[in-house]
C-alpha positions in Angstrom: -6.0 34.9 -40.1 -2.9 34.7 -38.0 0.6 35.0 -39.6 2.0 31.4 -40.6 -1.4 29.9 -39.2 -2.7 27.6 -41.6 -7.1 27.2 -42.4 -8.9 24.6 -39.9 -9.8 23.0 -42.9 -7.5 21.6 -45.4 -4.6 19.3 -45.3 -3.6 18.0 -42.3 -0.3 19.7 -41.0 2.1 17.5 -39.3 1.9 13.6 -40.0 -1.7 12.1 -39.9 -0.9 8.7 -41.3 -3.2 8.5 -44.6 -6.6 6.8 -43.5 -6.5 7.7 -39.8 -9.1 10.2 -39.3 -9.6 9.3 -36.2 -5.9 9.9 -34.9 -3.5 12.6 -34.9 -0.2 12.1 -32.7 -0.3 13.8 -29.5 2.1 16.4 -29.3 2.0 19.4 -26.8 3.1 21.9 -29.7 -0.4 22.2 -30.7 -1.2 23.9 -28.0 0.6 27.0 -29.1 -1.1 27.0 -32.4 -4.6 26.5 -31.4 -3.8 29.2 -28.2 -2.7 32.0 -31.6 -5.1 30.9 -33.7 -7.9 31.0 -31.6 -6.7 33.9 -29.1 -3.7 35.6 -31.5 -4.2 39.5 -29.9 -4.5 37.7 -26.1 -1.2 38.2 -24.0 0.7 35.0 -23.7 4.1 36.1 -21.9 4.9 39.3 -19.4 8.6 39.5 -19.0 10.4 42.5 -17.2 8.9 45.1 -19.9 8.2 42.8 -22.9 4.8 41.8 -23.5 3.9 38.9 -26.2 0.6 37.9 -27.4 -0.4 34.4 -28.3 0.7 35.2 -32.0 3.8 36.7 -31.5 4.6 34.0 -29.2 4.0 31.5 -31.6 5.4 33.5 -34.7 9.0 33.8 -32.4 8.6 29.8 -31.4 8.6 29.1 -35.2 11.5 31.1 -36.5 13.4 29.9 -33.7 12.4 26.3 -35.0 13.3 27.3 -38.9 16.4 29.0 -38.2 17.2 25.4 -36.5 16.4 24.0 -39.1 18.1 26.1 -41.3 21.3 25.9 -39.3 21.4 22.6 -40.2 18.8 20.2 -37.1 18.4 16.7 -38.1 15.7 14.5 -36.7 16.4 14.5 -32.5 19.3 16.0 -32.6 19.5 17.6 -29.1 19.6 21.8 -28.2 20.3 22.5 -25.0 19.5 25.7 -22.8 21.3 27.5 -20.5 18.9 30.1 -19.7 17.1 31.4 -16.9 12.8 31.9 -16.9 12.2 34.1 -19.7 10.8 34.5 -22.9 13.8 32.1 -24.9 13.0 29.6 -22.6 9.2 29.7 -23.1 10.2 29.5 -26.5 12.7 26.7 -26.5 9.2 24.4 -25.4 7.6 25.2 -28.5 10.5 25.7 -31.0 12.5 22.8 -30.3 10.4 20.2 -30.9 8.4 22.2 -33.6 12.2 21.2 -35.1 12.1 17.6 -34.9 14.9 18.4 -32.1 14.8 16.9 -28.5 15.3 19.9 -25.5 17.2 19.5 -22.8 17.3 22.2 -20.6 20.1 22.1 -18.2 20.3 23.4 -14.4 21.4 27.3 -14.6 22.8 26.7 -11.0 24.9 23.7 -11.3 28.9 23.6 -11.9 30.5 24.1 -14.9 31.5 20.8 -14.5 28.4 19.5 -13.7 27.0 21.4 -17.2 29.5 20.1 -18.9 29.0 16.7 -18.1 25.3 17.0 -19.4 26.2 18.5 -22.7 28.5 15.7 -23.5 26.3 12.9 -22.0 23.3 14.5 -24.2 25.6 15.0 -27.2 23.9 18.2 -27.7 24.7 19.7 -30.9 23.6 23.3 -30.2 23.4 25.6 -27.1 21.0 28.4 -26.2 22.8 30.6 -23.9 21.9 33.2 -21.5 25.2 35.6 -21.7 25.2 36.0 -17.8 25.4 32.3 -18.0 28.6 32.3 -20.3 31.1 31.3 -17.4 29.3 28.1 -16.8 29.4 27.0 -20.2 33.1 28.0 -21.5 34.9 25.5 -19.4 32.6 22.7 -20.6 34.4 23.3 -23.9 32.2 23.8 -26.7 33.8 22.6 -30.4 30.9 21.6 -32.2 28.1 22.9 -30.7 27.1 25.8 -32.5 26.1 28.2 -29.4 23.3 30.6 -29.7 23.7 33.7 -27.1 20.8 35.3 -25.8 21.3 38.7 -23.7 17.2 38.3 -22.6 16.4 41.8 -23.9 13.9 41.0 -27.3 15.7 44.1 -28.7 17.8 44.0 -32.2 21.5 43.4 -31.8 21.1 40.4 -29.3 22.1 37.7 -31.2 18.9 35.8 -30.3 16.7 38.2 -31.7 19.1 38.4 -34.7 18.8 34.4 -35.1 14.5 34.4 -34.9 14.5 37.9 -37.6 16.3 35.8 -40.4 13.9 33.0 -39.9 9.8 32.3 -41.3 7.5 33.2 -39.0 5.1 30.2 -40.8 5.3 27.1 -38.4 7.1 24.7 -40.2 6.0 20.9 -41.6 6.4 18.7 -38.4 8.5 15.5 -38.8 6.8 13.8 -35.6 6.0 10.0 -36.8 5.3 8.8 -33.3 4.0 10.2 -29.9 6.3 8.3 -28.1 9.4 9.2 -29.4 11.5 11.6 -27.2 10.7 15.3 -26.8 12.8 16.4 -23.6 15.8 15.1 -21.8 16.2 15.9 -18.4 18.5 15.5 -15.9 18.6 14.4 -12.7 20.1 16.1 -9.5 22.9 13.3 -9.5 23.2 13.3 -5.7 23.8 9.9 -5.4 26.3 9.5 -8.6 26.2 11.1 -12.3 23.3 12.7 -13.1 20.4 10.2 -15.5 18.9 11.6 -18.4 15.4 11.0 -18.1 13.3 10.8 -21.6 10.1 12.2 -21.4 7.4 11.6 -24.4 5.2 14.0 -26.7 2.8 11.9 -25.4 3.8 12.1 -21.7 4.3 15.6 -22.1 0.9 16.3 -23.6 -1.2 14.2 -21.6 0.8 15.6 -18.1 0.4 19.0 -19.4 -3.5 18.7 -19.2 -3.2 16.9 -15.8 -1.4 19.8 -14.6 -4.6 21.8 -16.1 -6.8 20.3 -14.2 -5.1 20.0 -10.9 -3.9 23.5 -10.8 -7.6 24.7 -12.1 -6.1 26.3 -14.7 -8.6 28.5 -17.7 -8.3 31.0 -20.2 -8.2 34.1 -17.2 -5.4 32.4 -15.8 -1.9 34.2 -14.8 0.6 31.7 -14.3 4.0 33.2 -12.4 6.8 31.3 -13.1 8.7 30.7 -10.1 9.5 27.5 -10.2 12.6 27.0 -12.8 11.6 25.2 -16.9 14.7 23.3 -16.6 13.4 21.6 -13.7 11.2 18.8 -15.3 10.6 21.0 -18.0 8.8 23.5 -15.2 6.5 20.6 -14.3 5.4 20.6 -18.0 3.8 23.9 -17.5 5.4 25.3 -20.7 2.9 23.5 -21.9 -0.3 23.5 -19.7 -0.2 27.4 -19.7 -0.3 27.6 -23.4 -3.3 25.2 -23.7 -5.4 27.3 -21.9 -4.5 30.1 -23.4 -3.6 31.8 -19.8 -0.6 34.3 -19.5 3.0 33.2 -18.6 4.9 35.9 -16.3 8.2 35.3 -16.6 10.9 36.1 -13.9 14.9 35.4 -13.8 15.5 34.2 -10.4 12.9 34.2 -7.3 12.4 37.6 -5.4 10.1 37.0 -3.4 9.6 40.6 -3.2 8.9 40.8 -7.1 6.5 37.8 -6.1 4.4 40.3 -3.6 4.3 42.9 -6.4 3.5 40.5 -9.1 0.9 38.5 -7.6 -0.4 42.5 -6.8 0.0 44.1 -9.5 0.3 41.4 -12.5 -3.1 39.4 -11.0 -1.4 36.6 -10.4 -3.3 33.7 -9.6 -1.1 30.6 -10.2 2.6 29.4 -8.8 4.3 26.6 -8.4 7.6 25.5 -5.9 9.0 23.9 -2.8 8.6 24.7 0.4 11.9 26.7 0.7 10.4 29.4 -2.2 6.8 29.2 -0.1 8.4 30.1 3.0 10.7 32.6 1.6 6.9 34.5 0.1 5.1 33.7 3.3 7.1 35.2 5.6 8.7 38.4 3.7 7.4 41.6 4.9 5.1 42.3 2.3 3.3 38.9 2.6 -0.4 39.9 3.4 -3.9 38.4 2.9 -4.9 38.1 -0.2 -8.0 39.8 -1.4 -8.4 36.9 -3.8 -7.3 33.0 -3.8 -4.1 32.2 -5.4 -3.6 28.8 -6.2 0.4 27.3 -5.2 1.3 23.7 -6.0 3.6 22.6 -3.4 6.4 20.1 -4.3 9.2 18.5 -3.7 9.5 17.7 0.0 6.5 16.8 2.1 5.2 20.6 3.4 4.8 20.8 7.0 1.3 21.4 8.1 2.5 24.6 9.8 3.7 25.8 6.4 0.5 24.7 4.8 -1.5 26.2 7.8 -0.2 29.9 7.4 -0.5 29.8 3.5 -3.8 29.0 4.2 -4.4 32.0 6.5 -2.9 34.3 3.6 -5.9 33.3 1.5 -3.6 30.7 -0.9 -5.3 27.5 -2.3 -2.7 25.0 -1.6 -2.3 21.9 -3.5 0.1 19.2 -2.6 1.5 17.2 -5.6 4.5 14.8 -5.4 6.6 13.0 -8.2 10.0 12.5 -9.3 12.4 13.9 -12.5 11.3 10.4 -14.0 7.4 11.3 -13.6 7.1 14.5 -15.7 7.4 16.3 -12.2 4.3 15.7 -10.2 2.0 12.3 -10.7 -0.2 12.3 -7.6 -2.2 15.2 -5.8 -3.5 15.4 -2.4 -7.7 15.3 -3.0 -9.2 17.5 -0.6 -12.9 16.1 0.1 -15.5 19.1 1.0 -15.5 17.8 4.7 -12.0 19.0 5.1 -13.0 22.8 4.9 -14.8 22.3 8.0 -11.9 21.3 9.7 -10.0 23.4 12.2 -6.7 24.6 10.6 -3.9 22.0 12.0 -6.1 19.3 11.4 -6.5 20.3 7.7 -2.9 21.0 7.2 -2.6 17.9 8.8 -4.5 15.8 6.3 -3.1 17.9 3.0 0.3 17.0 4.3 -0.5 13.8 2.1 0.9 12.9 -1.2 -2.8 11.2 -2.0 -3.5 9.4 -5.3 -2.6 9.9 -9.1 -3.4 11.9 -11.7 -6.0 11.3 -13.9 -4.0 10.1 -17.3 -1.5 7.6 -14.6 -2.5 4.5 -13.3 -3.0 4.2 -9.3 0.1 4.3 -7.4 0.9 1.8 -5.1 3.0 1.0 -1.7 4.6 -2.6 -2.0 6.6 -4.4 0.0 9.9 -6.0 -0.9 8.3 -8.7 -2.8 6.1 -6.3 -4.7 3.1 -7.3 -3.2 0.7 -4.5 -1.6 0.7 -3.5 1.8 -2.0 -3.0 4.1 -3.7 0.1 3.9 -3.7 0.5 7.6 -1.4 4.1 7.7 1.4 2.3 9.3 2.3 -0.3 7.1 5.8 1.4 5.5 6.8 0.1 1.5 8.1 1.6 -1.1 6.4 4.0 -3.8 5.6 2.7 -7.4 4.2 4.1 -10.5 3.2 3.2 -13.7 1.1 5.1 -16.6 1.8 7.8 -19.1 3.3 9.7 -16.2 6.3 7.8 -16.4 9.4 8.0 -18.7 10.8 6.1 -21.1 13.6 5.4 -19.9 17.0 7.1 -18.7 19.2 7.8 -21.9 21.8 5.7 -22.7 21.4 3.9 -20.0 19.7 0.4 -20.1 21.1 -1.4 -17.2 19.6 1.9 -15.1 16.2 1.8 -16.7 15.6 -2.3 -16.3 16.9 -1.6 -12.7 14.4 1.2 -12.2 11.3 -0.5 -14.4 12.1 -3.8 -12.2 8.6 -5.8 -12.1 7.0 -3.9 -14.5 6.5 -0.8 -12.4 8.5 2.4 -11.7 10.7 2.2 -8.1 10.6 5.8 -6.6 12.6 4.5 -4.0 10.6 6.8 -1.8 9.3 5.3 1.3 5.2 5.3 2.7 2.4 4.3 4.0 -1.4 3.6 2.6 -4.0 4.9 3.9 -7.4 3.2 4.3 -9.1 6.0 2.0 -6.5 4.9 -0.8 -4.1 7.9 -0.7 -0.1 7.5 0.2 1.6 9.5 2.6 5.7 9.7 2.4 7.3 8.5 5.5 11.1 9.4 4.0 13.3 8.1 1.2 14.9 4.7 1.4 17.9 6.2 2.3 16.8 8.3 4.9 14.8 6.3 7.4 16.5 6.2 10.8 16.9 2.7 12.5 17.5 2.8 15.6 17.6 -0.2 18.3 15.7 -2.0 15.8 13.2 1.1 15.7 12.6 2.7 12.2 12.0 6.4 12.8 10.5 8.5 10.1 12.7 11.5 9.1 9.6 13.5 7.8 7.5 12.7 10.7 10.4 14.4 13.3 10.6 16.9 10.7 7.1 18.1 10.8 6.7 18.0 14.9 9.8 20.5 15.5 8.5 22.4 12.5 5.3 23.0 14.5 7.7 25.4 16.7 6.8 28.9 16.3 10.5 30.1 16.5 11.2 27.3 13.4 11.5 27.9 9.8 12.4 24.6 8.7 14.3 21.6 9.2 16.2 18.0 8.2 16.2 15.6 10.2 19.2 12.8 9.9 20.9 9.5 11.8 24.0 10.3 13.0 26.1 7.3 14.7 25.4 5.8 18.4 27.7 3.6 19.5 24.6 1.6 21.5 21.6 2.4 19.2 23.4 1.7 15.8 22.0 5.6 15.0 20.1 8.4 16.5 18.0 11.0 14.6 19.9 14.9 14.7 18.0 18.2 13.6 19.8 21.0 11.6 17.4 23.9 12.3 16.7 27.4 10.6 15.3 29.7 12.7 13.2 32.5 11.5 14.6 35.6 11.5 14.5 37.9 14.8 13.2 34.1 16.6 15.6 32.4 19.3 15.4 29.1 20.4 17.6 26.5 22.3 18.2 22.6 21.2 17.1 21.6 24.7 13.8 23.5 23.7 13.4 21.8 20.5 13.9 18.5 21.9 11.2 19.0 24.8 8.8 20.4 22.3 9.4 17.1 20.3 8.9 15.1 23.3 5.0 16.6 24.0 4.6 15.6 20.0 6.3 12.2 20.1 7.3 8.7 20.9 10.6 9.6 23.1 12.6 7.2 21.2 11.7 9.5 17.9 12.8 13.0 19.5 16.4 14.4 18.3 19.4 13.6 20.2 21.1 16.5 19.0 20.2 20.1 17.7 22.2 22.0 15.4 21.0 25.4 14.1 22.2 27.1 11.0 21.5 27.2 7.4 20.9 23.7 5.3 22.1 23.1 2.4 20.5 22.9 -0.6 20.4 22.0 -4.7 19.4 24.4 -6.8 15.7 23.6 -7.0 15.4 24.1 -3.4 15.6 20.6 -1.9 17.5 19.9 1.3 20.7 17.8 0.6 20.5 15.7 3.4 23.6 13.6 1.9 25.5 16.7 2.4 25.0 16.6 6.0 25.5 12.8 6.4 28.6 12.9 4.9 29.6 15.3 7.7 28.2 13.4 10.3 29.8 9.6 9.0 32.7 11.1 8.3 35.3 8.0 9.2 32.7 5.5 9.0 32.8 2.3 6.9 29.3 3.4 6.0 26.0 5.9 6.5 24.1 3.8 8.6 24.0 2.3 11.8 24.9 -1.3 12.1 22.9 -2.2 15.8 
């Protein structure tokens, strides 16, 4: 039997209330000892030249959660990381909240400011720190929080190591009482004030952790690449939904999309996650070929063009849409794809997967309401805003009350994300609250302009903002990155958007150059609003 694996049978190991057979809290931790107990010599993590099996994966992930312990944890006492995609990390999922602490993993590429905001807001009491990462963390100012460094080598002398070799390998007694109290706090991108600390569940975390099994198709022969970052909503829960499977994690620092070609190669990748800004960096690098086998990529975080979703398809990847929020574990609805699609010439596929479509399986049904929260019709035109509810949804922001009843307002989750229904039942996002143009009394969706001009062969993607008319109240403007070796002009763009649209829709304006970004890859479209209202009472038109 596996070291510091305890018999099937026997006592139970973390909590069963006496008398409840027929219950044990849900808490995604098990995964990791079921995945070493019932597959200890199978692989678990590839990083760089380290290899792990499912037993030493779980024999590091409960030293590190002793030698907490023994370093004096209490009961949700928060550890923070600071680290990039690599073993620690993986075993920060496990380890923490094997504890009794609550993880909050913090954006490697924000400010030191911004990091040092977070720490304090959290009240984090101890660190995990990659070294490389040290300058972001020293001006925070760190008096008592006792700092663990990590040089990310798994040799002796690394002070990480050092911490796990003084520690038992046995998984320790868990103090869980309750599946809903907190496991993970994580932090918003704070683009429209201080970042929220969102509180996700062991229950949330377990139950979206097998959604994210079944949606990605995820088994046992699995290799899941970790591109997208696991401090972004704790990598979609992944951490999680990797290990409960028993499929391999390969771990990478930062996004090569080079390293992606050989991985997905030579690793037998067949599972990846991220935005459309990492797709399109792997799609159109010069190794990117057809693959002899499908790879499955989720694609988040802003609506995918169908262009973009057209060519992946052409290099033999499975593309699944998914959309969510920090405050919905990461993803809570997927795009279904019906058989009949397959049939379906390529732009008119991309077309239809372009969608955000329905829940997940463990969330109730999202809906589109109007201002008064009452539905609206599912006619595809009909624009209202997002809601969720379900075990998909947090439990509130931390310390913040007045933000959570706010948020929570009518007994439903406000995404503040704008769409229409469809008359099959799935959503499709129109734009954010924020960014829906109005113009002569005209509402004009952001995304929808977006997705015409990114039909343009000579595009690699686009935002699409309202910049002030002194008639109109606004007009839209596109900030354009061409691909590399492609020309185009702005009167171009604009006459390609008028064969796709309503005139009154097409751009005014062309700007071409890179956009900006945060560090998970999502356009900042304040950023170039703030440019454009610059000496304006406010961002949006008033006619």
């Amino acid at each position: 039997m596996s070291a510091g694996l305890s018999a099937v049978s026997g006592a139970p190991e973390h909590g069963t209330p006496p008398g409840k057979v027929f219950r044990t809290e849900l808490n995604p931790v098990d995964f990791l000892h079921r995945a070493a107990y019932i597959y200890p010599d199978k692989t678990a993590v590839a990083g760089g030249k380290r290899r792990y099996s499912y037993r030493e994966l779980a024999e590091r992930s409960w030293r590190l959660a002793n030698a907490l312990r023994s370093a004096g944890l209490a009961k949700k006492d928060r550890v923070a990381t600071l680290l990039f995609n690599s073993p620690a990390m993986l075993e920060a999922h496990f380890g923490v909240p094997a504890a009794g602490g609550i993880l909050v993993t913090v954006n490697n590429r924000l400010s030191a400011a911004e990091v040092g905001y977070i720490l304090q807001h959290s009240g984090a009491k101890y660190l995990l720190l990659d070294t490389a990462l040290e300058a972001l963390a020293q001006p925070a100012g760190l008096s008592g929080v006792t700092v663990i460094r990590c040089d990310d080598t798994g040799v002796p002398g690394d002070a990480y190591e050092e911490f796990l070799a003084g520690a038992s390998p046995a998984r320790p007694a868990s103090w869980l009482e309750h599946e809903e109290e907190t496991i993970s706090i994580n932090y918003t991108s704070g683009t429209t004030g201080r970042p929220k600390g969102v509180q996700y569940t062991y229950r949330g975390a377990y139950l979206n952790a097998l959604n994210e099994v079944i949606v990605a198709g995820l088994g046992t022969d699995s290799v899941y690449l970790w591109t997208l970052p696991m401090f972004h909503c704790n990598g979609w829960c992944f951490p999680w939904a990797v290990t409960a499977v028993a499929a391999r994690h390969v771990t990478m620092r930062a996004v090569d999309p080079g390293l992606v070609w050989d991985l997905i190669d030579g690793e037998g990748v067949t599972h990846y996650n991220g935005a459309p800004t990492v797709q399109l960096t792997v799609i159109n690098h010069d190794r990117a070929h057809r693959l002899d086998r499908p790879v499955t990529a989720m694609v988040a975080a802003a609506p995918p063009s169908p262009t973009l979703l057209g060519r992946m398809s052409e290099l033999n990847f499975r593309v699944v849409h998914v959309y969510g929020l920090t405050e919905t574990y990461g993803p809570i609805t997927v795009c279904p794809e019906p058989e009949g699609w397959c049939e379906l010439p390529v732009e008119q596929r991309a077309k239809y997967l372009a969608r955000q479509g329905q829940a997940y399986i463990s969330s109730d049904l999202v809906r589109v309401v109007d201002e008064e929260m009452n539905d609206v019709p599912c006619d595809g035109a009909t624009m209202g805003e997002v809601v969720m509810r379900g075990n998909n949804v947090m439990s509130g922001y931390f310390g913040d009350e007045v933000a959570t009843g706010k948020a929570f307002a009518g007994g439903w989750f406000h995404s503040g994300d704008l769409a229409v229904w469809h008359p099959d039942g799935n959503i499709e996002l129109r734009d954010r609250g924020k960014d829906v143009i109005i113009s002569g009394g005209e509402n004009i969706s952001s995304i929808e302009v977006e997705q015409a001009i990114c039909a343009h062969p000579a595009v690699l993607e686009c935002a699409v903002i309202g910049i002030p008319h002194p008639h109109w109240g606004e007009r839209p403007k596109a900030y354009v990155t061409l691909n590399e070796g492609s020309a185009a002009t702005p009167e171009e763009i604009i006459a390609f958007c008028r064969d796709r649209l309503a005139h009154y829709k097409c751009p005014d304006a062309v700007e071409f150059g890179p956009l900006p970004k945060t560090s998970t890859g999502k356009i900042q479209k304040f950023v170039l609003r703030r440019r454009e209202w610059a000496g304006q009472d406010r961002q949006v038109g008033s006619v």
